[in-house]
Every structure is written in C-alpha cells, then in structure tokens.
Legacy VTK file of the C-alpha trace (Angstrom):
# vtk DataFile Version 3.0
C-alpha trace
ASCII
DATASET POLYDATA
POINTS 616 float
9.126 2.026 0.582
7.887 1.030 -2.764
4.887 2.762 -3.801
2.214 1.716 -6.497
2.443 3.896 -9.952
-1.406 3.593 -9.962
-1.267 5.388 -6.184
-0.668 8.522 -8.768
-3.594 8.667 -10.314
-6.516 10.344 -8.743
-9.673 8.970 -8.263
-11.199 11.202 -10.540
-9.258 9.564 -13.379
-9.328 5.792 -11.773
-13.127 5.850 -11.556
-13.388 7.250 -15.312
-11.107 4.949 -16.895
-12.252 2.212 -14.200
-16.148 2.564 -15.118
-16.077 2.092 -18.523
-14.180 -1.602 -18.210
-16.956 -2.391 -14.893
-19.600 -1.394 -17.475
-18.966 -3.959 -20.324
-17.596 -6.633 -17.637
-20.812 -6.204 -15.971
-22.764 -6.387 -19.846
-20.664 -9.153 -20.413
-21.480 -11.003 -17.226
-25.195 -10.826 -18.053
-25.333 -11.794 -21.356
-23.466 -14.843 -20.465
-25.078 -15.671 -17.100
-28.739 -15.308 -19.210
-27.201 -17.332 -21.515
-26.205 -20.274 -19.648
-29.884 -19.947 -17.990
-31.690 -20.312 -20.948
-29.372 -23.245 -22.324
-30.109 -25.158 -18.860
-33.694 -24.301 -18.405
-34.123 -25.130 -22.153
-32.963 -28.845 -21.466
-35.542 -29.579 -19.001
-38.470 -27.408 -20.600
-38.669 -26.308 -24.589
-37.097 -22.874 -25.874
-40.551 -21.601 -25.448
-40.610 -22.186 -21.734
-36.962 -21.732 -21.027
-37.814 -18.061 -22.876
-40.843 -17.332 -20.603
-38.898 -19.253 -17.143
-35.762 -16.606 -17.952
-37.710 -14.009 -18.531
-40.024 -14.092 -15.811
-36.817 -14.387 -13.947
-35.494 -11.380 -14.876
-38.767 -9.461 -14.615
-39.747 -10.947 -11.309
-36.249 -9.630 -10.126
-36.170 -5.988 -11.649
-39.800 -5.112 -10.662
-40.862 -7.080 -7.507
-38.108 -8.852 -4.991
-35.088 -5.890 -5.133
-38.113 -2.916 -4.540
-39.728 -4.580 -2.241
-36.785 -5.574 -0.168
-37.695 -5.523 3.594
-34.601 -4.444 6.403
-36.231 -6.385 8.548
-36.607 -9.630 6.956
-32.724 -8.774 6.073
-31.991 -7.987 9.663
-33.615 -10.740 11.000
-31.748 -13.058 8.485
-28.344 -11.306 9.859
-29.089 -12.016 13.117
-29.389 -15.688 12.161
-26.319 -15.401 10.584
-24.839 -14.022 13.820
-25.813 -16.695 15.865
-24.527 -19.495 13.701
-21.134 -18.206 13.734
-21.370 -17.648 17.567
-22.036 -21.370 18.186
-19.133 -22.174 15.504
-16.866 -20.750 18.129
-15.426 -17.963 15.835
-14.607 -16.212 19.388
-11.245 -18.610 19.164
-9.752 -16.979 16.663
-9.774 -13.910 18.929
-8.202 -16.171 21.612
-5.815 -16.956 19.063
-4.697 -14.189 18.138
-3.774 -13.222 21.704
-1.635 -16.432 22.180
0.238 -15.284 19.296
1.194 -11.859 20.791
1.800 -13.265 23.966
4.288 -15.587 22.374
5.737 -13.079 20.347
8.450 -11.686 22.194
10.095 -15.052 21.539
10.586 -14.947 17.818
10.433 -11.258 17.251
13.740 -9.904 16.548
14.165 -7.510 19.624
17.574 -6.445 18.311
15.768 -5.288 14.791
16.900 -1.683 13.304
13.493 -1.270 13.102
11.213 -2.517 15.513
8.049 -0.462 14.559
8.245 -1.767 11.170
8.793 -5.548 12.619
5.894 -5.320 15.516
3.571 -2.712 13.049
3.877 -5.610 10.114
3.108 -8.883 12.430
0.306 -7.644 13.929
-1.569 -6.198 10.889
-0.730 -9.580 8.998
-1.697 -11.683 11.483
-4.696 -9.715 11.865
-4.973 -10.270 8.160
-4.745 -14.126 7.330
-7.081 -14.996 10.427
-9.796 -12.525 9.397
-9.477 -13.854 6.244
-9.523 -17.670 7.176
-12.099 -16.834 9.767
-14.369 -15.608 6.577
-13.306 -17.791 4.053
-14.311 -20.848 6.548
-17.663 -19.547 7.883
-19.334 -18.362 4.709
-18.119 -20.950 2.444
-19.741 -23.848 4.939
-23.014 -21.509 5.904
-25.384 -22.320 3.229
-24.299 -25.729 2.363
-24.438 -26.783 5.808
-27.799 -25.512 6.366
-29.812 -26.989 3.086
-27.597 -30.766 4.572
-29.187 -30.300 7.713
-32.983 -29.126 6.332
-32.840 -26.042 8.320
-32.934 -24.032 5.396
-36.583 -25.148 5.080
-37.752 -22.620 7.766
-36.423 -20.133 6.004
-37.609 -20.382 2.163
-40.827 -21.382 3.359
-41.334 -17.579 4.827
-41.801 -14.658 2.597
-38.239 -14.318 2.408
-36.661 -13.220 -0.543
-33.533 -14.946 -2.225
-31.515 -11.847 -2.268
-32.163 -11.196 1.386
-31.260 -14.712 2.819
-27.332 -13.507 0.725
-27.680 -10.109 2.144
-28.927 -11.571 5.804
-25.648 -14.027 5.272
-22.929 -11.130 4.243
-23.908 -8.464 6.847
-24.088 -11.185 9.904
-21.078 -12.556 9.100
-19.473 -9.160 8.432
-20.480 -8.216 11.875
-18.957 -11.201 13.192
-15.907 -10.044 11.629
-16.113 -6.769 12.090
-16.104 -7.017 16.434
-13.481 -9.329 15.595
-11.366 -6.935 14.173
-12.074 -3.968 16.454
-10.835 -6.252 19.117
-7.758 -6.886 17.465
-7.017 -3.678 16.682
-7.442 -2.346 19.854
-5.056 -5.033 21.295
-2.093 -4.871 18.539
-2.066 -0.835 18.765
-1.718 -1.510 22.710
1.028 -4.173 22.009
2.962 -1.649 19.291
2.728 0.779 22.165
3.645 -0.950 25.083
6.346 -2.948 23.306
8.150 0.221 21.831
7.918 2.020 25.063
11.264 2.815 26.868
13.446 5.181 29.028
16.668 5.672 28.671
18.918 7.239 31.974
21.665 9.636 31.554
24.516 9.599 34.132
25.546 13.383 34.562
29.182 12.714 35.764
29.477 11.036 32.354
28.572 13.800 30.414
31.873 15.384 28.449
31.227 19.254 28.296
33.132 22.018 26.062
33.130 24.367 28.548
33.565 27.291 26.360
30.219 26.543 23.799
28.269 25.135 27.039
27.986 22.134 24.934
27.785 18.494 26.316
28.118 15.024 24.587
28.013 11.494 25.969
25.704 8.587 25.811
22.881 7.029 27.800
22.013 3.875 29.481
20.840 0.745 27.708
17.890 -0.146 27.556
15.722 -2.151 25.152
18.570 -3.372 23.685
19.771 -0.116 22.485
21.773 3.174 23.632
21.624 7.167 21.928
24.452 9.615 21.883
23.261 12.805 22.601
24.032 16.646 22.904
23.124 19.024 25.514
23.162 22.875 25.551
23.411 23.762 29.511
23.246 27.139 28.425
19.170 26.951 27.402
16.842 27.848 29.765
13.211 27.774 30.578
11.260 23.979 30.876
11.878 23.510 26.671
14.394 20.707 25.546
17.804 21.310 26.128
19.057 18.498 23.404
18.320 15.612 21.443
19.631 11.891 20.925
20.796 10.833 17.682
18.900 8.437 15.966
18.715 4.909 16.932
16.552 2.135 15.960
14.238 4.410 14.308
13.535 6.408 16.897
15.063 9.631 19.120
14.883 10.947 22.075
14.183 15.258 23.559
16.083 16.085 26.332
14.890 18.081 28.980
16.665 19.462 32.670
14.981 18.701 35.591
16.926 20.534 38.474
20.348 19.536 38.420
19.734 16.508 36.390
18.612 15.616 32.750
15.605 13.729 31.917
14.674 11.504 28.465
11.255 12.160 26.565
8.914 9.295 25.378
10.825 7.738 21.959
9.682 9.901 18.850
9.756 9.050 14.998
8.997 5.637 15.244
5.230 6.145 14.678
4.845 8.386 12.634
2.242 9.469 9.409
4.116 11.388 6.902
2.407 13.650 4.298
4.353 13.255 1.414
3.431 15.854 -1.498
4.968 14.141 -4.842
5.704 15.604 -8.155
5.553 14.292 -11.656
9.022 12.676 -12.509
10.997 12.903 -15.518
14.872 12.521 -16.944
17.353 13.773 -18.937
20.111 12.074 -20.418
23.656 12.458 -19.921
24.030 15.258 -22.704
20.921 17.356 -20.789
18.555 16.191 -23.157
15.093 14.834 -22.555
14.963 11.419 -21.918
11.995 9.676 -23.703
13.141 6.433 -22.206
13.760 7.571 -18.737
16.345 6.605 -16.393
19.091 4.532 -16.684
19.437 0.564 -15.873
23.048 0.130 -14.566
21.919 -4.050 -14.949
19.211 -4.169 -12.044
16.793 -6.860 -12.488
14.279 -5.035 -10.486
12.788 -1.808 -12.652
11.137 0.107 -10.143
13.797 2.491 -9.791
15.874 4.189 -12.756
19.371 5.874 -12.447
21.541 8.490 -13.477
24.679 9.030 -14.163
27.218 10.164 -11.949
29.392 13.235 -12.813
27.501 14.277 -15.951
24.324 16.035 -16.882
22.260 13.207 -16.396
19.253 14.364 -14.161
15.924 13.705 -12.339
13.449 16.150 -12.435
10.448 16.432 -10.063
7.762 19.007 -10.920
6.092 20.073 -7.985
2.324 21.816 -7.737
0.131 23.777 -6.226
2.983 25.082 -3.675
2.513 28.632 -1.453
4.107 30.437 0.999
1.637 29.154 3.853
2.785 25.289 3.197
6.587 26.815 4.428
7.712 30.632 5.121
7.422 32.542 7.975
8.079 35.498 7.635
6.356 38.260 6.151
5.983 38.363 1.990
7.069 34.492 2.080
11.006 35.251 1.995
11.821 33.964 5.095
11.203 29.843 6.084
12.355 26.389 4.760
11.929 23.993 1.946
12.182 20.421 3.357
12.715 17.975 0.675
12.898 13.985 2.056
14.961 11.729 -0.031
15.215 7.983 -0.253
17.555 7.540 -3.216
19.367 4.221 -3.932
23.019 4.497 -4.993
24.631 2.162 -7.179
28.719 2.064 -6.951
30.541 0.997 -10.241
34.028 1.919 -8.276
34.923 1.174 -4.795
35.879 4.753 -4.450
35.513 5.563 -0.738
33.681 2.497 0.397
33.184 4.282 3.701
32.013 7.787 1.969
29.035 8.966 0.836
28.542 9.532 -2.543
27.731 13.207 -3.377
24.817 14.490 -5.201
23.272 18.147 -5.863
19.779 19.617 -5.912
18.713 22.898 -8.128
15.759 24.626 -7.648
14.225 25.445 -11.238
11.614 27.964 -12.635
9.756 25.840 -15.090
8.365 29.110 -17.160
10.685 28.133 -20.307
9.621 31.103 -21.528
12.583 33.161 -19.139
16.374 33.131 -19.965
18.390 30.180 -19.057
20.366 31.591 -16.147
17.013 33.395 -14.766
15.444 29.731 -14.239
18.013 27.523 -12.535
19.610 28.516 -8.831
22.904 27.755 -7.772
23.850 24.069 -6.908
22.413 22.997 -3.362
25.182 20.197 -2.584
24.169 16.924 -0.137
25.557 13.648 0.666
23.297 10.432 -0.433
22.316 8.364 2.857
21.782 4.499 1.638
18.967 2.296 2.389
16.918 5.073 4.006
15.085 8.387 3.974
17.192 11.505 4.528
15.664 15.037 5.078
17.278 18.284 3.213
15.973 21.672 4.756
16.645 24.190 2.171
17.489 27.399 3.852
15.239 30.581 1.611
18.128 32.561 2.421
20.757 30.088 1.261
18.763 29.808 -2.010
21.531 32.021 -4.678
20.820 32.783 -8.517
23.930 33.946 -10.744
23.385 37.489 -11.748
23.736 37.341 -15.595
25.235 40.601 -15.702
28.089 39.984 -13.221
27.724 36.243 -13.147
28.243 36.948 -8.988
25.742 34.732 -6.725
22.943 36.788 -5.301
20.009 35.704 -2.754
16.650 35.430 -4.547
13.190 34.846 -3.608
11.762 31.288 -3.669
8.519 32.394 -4.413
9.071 35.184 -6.419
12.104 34.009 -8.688
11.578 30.619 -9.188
7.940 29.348 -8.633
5.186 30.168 -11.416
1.872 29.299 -10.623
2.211 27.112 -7.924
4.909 25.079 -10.000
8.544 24.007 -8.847
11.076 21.906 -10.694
13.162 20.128 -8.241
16.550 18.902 -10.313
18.865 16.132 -8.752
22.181 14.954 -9.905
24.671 12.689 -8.873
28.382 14.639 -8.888
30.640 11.902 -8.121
32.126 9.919 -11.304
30.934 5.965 -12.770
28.504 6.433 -9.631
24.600 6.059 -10.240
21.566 7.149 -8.102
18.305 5.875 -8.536
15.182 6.861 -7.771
11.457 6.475 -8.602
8.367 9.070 -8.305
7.555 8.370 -4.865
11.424 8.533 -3.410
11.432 12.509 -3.243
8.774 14.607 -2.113
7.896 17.872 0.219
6.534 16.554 3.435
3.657 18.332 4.812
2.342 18.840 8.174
2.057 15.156 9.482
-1.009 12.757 10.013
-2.371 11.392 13.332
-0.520 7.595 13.434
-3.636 6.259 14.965
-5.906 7.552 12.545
-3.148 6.065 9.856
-3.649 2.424 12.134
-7.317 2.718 11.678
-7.226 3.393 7.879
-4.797 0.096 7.935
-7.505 -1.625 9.506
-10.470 -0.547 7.282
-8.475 -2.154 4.358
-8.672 -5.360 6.318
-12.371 -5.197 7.209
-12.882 -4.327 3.301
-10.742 -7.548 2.474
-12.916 -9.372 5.511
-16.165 -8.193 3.060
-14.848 -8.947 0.021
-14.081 -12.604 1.082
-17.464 -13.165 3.060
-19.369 -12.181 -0.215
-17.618 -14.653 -2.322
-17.951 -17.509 0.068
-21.567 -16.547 0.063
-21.572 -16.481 -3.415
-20.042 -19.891 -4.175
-22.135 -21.185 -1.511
-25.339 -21.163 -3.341
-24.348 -23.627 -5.846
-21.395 -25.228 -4.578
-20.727 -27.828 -1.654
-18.848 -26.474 1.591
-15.255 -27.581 0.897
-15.828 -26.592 -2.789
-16.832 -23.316 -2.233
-14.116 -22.462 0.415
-11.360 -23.776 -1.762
-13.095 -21.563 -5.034
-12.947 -18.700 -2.757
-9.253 -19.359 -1.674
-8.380 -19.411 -5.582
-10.243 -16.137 -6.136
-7.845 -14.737 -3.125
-4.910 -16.465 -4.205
-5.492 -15.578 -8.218
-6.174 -11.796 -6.892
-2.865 -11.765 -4.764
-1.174 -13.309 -7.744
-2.672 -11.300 -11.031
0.647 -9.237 -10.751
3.004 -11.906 -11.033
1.467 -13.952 -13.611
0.863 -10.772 -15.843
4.808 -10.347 -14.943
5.455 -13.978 -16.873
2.817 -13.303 -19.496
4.795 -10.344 -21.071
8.347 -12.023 -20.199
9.183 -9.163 -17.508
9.944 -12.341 -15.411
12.099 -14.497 -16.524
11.723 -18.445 -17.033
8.516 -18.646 -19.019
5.003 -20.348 -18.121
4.755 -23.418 -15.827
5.739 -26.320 -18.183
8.891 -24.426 -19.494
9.996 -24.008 -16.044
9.299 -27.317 -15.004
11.622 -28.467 -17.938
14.099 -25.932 -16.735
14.151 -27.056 -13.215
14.523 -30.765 -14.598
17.039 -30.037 -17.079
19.157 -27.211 -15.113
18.700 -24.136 -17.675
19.416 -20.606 -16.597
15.588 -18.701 -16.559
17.674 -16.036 -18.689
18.885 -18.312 -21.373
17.129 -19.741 -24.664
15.244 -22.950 -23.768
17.211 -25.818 -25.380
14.301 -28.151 -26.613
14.787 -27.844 -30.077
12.669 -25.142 -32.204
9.756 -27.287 -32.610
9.549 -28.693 -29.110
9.933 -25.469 -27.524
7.217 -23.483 -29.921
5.114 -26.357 -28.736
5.063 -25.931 -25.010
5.818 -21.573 -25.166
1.953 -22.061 -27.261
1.031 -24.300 -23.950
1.871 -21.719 -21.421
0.435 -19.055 -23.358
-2.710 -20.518 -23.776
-2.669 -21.770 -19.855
-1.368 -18.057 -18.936
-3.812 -16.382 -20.700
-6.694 -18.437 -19.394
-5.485 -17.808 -15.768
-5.095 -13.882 -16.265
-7.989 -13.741 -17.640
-9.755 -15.073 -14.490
-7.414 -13.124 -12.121
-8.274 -10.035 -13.719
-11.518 -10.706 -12.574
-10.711 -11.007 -8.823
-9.850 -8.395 -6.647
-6.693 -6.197 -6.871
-6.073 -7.231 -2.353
-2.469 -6.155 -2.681
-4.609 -3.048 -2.663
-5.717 -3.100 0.150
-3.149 -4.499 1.809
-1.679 -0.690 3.795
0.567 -2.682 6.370
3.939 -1.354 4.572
2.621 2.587 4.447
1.881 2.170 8.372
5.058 0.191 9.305
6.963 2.690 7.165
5.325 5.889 8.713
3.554 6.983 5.543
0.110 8.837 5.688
-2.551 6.383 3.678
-4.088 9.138 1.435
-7.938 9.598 1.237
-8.016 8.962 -2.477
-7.059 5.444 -1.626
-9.946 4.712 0.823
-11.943 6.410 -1.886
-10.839 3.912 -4.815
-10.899 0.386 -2.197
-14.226 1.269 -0.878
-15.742 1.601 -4.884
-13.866 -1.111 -5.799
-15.732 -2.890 -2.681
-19.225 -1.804 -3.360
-18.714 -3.061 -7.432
-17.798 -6.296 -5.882
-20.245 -6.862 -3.400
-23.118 -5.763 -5.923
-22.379 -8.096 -8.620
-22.024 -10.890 -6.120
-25.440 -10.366 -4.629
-27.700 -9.880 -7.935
-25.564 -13.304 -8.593
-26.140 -15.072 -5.818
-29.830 -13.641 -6.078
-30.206 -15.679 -9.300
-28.385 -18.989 -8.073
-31.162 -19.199 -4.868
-33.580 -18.283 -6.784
-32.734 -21.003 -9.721
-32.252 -23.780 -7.121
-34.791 -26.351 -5.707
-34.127 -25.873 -2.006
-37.250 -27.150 -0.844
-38.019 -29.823 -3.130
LINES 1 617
616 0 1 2 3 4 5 6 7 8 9 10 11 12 13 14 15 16 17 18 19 20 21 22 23 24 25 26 27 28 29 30 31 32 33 34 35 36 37 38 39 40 41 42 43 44 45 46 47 48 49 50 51 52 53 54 55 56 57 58 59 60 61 62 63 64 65 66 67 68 69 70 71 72 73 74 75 76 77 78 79 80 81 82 83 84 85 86 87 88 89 90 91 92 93 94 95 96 97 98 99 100 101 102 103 104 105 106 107 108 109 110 111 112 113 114 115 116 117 118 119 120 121 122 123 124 125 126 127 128 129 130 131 132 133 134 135 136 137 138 139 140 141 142 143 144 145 146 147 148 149 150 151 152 153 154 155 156 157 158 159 160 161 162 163 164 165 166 167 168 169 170 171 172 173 174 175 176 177 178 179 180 181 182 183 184 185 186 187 188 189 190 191 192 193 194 195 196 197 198 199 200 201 202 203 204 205 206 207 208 209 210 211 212 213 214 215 216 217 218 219 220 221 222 223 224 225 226 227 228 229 230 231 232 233 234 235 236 237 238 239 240 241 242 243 244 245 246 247 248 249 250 251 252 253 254 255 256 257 258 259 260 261 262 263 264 265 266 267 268 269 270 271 272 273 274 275 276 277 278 279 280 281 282 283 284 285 286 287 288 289 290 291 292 293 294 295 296 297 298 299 300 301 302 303 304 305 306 307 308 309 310 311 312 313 314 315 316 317 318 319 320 321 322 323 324 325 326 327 328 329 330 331 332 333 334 335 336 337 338 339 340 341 342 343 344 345 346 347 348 349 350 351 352 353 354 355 356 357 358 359 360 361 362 363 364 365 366 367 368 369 370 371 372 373 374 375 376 377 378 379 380 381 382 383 384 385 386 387 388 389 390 391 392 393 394 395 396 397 398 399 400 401 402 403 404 405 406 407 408 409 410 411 412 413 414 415 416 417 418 419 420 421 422 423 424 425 426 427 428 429 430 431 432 433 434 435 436 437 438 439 440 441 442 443 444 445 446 447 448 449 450 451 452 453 454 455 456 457 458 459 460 461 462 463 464 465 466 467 468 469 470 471 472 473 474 475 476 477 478 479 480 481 482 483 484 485 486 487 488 489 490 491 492 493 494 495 496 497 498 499 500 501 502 503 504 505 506 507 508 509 510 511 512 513 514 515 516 517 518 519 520 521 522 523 524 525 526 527 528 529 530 531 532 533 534 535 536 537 538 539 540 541 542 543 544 545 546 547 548 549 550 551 552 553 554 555 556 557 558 559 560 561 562 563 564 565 566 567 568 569 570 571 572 573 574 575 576 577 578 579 580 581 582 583 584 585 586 587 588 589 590 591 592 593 594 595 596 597 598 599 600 601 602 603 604 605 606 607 608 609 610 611 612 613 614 615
C-alpha cells in the first residue's frame, strides 16, 4: 500500500507550518474580496459612498449579525433546508445504492486474490461519488431555485440574518447527507460481512497423518471459490485450536476438534486494522557510506520506492523510537519475547537467476549510540527470503538475537534491550544478499506492528472522511450559490472537486516529474506521434513558444487547485481495504482542514447575500 510522505508528519508540525500559509491566504482573500467591493460599489455610488457602503459592511458584520447569531433562526432555516431536499427525492440515491449491491455479485470478481480489498473498495467508492453527486446537485440548485421561484422572499423579509440562511443551508443539507451515509454504511459493512462469510468442511478419511509426529496434512472442501491446505496436531488437547489453514485469498482458517471430527473457524485476516509503528528511513551506498541521495533507481518510472543493491553494502536503515519491553517481551527483565517486523519490499531482478526462488535478503539489529565500538553496535545477520507483491511478517526470536564477542570473535546471545536499544531507539538495517538483484522499499514498507485496531472502528473512520468530503462539497455549492445560477454553480463546484483531486498531477507536469509537458505540447505530440520522453521537434522557437503557453496555463491552474481541497486526503478506502489502522493524527489534520474550509466559505457567502438585491 502506498502511503502519503506527509502521513509522517505530525499534526503538531502540519498545523504550524499549515497556519502560517491559512493566515496570509486568508489576509490575502480579504484584501482582495474588499477590494473588488469597493471597485463595484464605487461604480454605482462615488468613492465616498462605496468607502462608507464597504465599511458599514464590514462593521455591520464584525459587531452586530455574527454576535448576535440566533440557533434558532439557524435551526429553523435547517429544517427548511431538510424539507426541500426531502421533496427532491434525495431518498433515491439510497435506493440506488442498494440496486447496486444487489447487482454486484454479477461484476465483482468472485475469483479475486483479494476479495476484501475488491468488496471493501466498491462499497466505500460508491458510497463516495453518490454522496458527493447527491451534494454537489442539491446545494448548487438550493438558492438559485428558491430566489426563481420568489420563495426566498419569506425568508429575507424576517429578521434573518445572511449568514444564517448559509449556515441554515449547510447543516440541513449535511443532515440530509449525513442519514444518508449512516444508512449506507450500515448496509456495505453488512454486505463486506455477509459476502466474505464462509465454511469450509474437512473430510477426516482424507486427512494424511505422520503417525510418528501426530501430525496431519490434507486439504478442505471448496467453497467460495476457494480451498486451504492445512495441518493438524491430533496430539493437542483441551477445546484450543488444533491447526491452522494456510493462507488463501487473504484470509485463514483455526482448526478446532469437535469429538472425533474437525471443525473450521470463521475466516480471519481479511479484516483486519494493523498498527504499524514506522521509523525514519535512510540509505547507504554500496561502499557503506551515507547516502545523501537515497536509494537507488534501477530505471523505474515510478519514484515512490528506492533500491539497493544486491550483494554489496548497500543498505536501508529504519530508526525506530520510543520502543520498551512492554510493546514485546514476556518474560521477566524484557529478555524473553519477540520482535515482529512486517515487510512489503519490492524486488527488482536484473538476472533471471532462479525465476522460481526467492531472492534473499538480511536484517541487523543496530545500536545507534555511535559513540560504542563498531562490533558492540551491530548483531549478527538475521537471514529471510523476500515475498513479492505482498506483506511478509519476520518474528525475531530475543534468544536468536547473537553479537560477535570482540575478544573471541565467537557469536554470543545478547539482550535486545540492554545491548542494542538506547533510549527507546533501534536501527533496523536491511540488505539484499543475492548478486545484480535490487530491493526496494519506501518509509512506510517496514514497520513493528502493534497490538491491532478494531476493523469496524477503522470502517467508521473511512466513513467520517466521506461525511467530511459530503461537508466540504455542500459548503461550496452553497457558496457558489449565492451569486451564481444553478447549473453554474454545480459545475464551479465540480471544478473545485475535480481541480482538488487533480492538484497532484498537474503539480507532477509543472516541475516535469511527468513526462509530455502542458496540454498544447501534448496535443502536438499526440498529433504528430512524439515519444512524451523525447525533445519536442517544433523547432527552437516554436517550441519556446507553446512550453511559455503551458507554463503560463499550468501555473494559473495550480494556482487555483492549491486553493481547493487536498480530497485524496480524505479519501481512507485503500488503508481499510488494505487492513491498515487510519491513525488519529489524520482525523485530527482532515477535520482542521474542514473547519478552515467551511469558515471561509460562510463569512463569504455572508458577504455575497448580504451584497445582493434579493428582494428588490
């Protein structure tokens, strides 16, 4: 699973570094919003009056309608708000939605590897783009819709204040949205459920057993498209497990006697909430020396992962902290217990080799006090075998953990705590031992796992980054609703979404880390049949000529997608799917990110209702 750099920073540091930029966005945003008031109210009135209009404004704003908002007259305009979307039928989308699922079983791939990840991500999207279209239509036709119709009239003639009618508007609609998606929630985790429930039957006459270890091996019925091999101990007894499946399709099976017969558990590791606890990752080179420009690129277009070299001193390093006895030992003085260290390394072959082989790597456990000798720090190789395209689990032994005695250079056990953790801090170093072979590997692809999260509680975190997203898009349809037609606003608030799911990409062909160059050099490179990776072949005038084009065009359109919201954010479908605990610190930084959002949109929209004519 690919996981965000940013996801590394803690809140702490993203809301310092994030409030500074909010604070002159949100200067900037005023100065040019009383601006443009002043220029417009000076057209129709003198500078003198467009002075006093804009001021008053302001004043009227800061010292009478935001303190003397009323949660009735807000309440009341939600309920309003309510109602109108209730006789819009919104309800069908809900109806929809259940359609879908009960049509899914014919294009869902029920043979899948996976099929957590494949149910897990098609109900959270779907959840997704209806919410979304569900608020995007509503609020972007509320407003407009009303002042067509006059009924708006009832309203501004009241003492109701302009801020409250956007408020009244965002929080009914929200509601709306919000049942909406508590619905759907409770029906996708019931599909997930129900749809990854099996048994599995095992014939006992079947089962092949080594009569002298008590051991037994075979293989169990099919069902769901799918069958384990297992092992059985006949020798264990008591009502615990007497064996395990192997893996298959993601998931496993305990197995447990029941009189003469064996009997298969519920499926387990499918839906899970890992606790990953990551480390700060550097490199060295392949003399041993720090690597300043990290990792290798063996020619992969895709930088998210760096390698290193196979069969040399090349290495990864994760520093670990903040580690104790309690997270792992169990016996007494912390010398007893295991070190579980999950890998998801990719390997890139240079050599056929063993095509059907694994390629080998090795893991030492290092003391980073620099201050002790050499042979003191580092422990004695821990060798393991790479498994591709998915996350492996090494349990490190304490008493398989050796040191070579500098005196006698002879291995000797040593304590994990003691020898090799200082202050809480552990270097974890990985190589690759097999020659013109590569592994690669980003922060996030080895970690300790920690004591693992409740999977529903992970599927309701999922689905408060959709209700935030559901928020987020109400408010702007809101927003451009106060000075925009219906159809205008909705499609301004489908560019904010799009530009916001996009900012990524476009920064990506800003800098040239994609290929291909801005939309009028591509277009002559689809039309002419250049390679994105070669010099464009326009001659040097032509082609400064439309490179200046694109820039200009590309900077104008980052600019206005780094305004809109980061929702890749707070889209948490792949950390769900892929069993990954959505940290706190997350909610933390999408829920401020909300709130900045939602404020600037209402003193906005505050000013737009209360610049506009409605009743005139």
């Amino acid at each position: 699973m690919v996981v965000d750099p940013s996801e590394f920073i803690s809140y702490g540091e993203w809301l310092a570094n994030a409030l500074g930029g909010f604070v002159v966005l949100a200067l900037v945003i005023f100065v040019a919003w009383t601006v443009i008031a002043f220029a417009l109210t000076a057209i129709r009135n003198t500078p003198g009056q467009a002075v006093s209009i804009v001021g008053g404004g302001l004043k009227r704003a800061i010292f009478e309608d935001f303190p003397r908002s009323s949660l009735q007259r807000t309440i009341g305009m939600s309920r309003l708000a309510i109602q109108e979307a209730i006789r819009n039928k919104v309800l069908i989308i809900f109806a929809l939605f259940v359609v879908l699922l009960l049509f899914a079983g014919w294009f869902l791939d029920v043979q899948n590897d996976h099929p957590a990840r494949l149910y897990l991500g098609f109900v959270i999207s779907t959840s997704t783009y209806l919410l979304l279209a569900l608020a995007m239509f509503v609020s972007s036709f509320s407003l407009p819709n009303d002042i067509k119709n006059k009924t708006i009239y009832t309203i501004t003639t009241k003492p109701v204040r302009a801020h409250e009618i956007f408020l009244g508007r965002v929080l009914g609609f929200g509601a709306v949205g919000t049942v909406l998606l508590l619905l759907m929630g409770i029906v996708s985790y019931v599909f997930v459920v129900r749809g990854l429930d099996h048994s599995h039957t095992i014939d006992t006459a079947s089962i092949e057993w080594d009569e002298e270890t008590g051991l037994g091996t075979g293989f169990t019925s099919v069902d769901s498209h799918h069958r384990h091999d297992f092992l059985i101990n006949r020798n264990l007894e008591g009502e615990g497990p007497v064996g395990v499946t192997e893996v298959a399709q993601g998931h496993s099976h305990t197995i447990f006697r029941d009189g003469e017969n064996y009997v298969l558990g519920p499926p387990t590791g499918d839906l899970l909430a890992r606790v990953p606890v990551y480390g700060s990752l550097r490199f060295l080179d392949r003399y041993g020396r720090e690597s300043e420009d990290g990792g290798i690129n063996p020619g992969k277009e895709w930088t998210y992962r760096e390698y290193i070299e196979g069969n040399t001193l090349s290495t990864a390093i994760w520093t670990f902290e903040d580690l104790s006895p309690e997270m792992f030992s169990t016996g007494p003085g912390g010398d007893e217990g295991v070190l579980p260290l999950e890998l998801n390394l990719r390997v890139f072959r240079t050599t056929k080799g063993d095509i059907e082989g694994k390629v080998r790597g090795e893991i030492l456990l290092v003391n980073p006090d620099k201050a002790l000798p050499v042979r003191e720090r580092y422990s004695a190789p821990i060798p393991f075998e790479a498994e591709e395209f998915q996350t492996f689990q090494i349990n490190i032994d304490y008493n398989d953990i050796r040191k070579q005695n500098p005196d006698t250079a002879e291995l000797e056990k040593v304590n994990l705590f003691q020898d090799l953790v200082t202050k809480g801090s552990l270097e974890v170093h990985v190589r690759c031992r097999d020659h013109a072979q590569f592994f690669g590997m980003a922060q996030a692809d080895v970690y300790i796992p920690a004591p693992e999260g409740s999977f529903e509680m992970n599927f309701f975190k999922c689905y408060l980054g959709i209700w935030m997203q559901l928020v987020l898009v109400t408010s702007f349809g809101v927003f451009f609703s106060t000075f925009l037609n219906g159809i205008v606003a909705m499609v301004a608030t489908l560019s904010i979404v799009v530009m916001g799911i996009s900012s990524g990409f476009i920064g990506e062909v800003q800098s040239g880390e994609n290929p291909g160059g801005g939309p009028i050099e591509s277009l002559i490179r689809n039309i002419t049949q250049q390679g994105a990776t070669v010099e464009l072949d326009m001659g040097e005038t032509a082609t400064s000529v439309i490179q200046a084009l694109d820039s200009l065009y590309l900077d104008t359109m980052e600019s206005v997608a780094n305004l809109a919201p980061d929702f890749p954010q707070f889209n948490m479908a792949s950390k769900v799917a892929y069993g990954y605990d959505i940290h706190l610190e997350l909610i933390l930084k999408q829920i401020t990110t909300t709130l900045v959002y939602f404020t600037v949109l209402l003193f906005a929209g505050y000013f737009v209702i209360s610049s506009r004519e409605i009743a005139a």
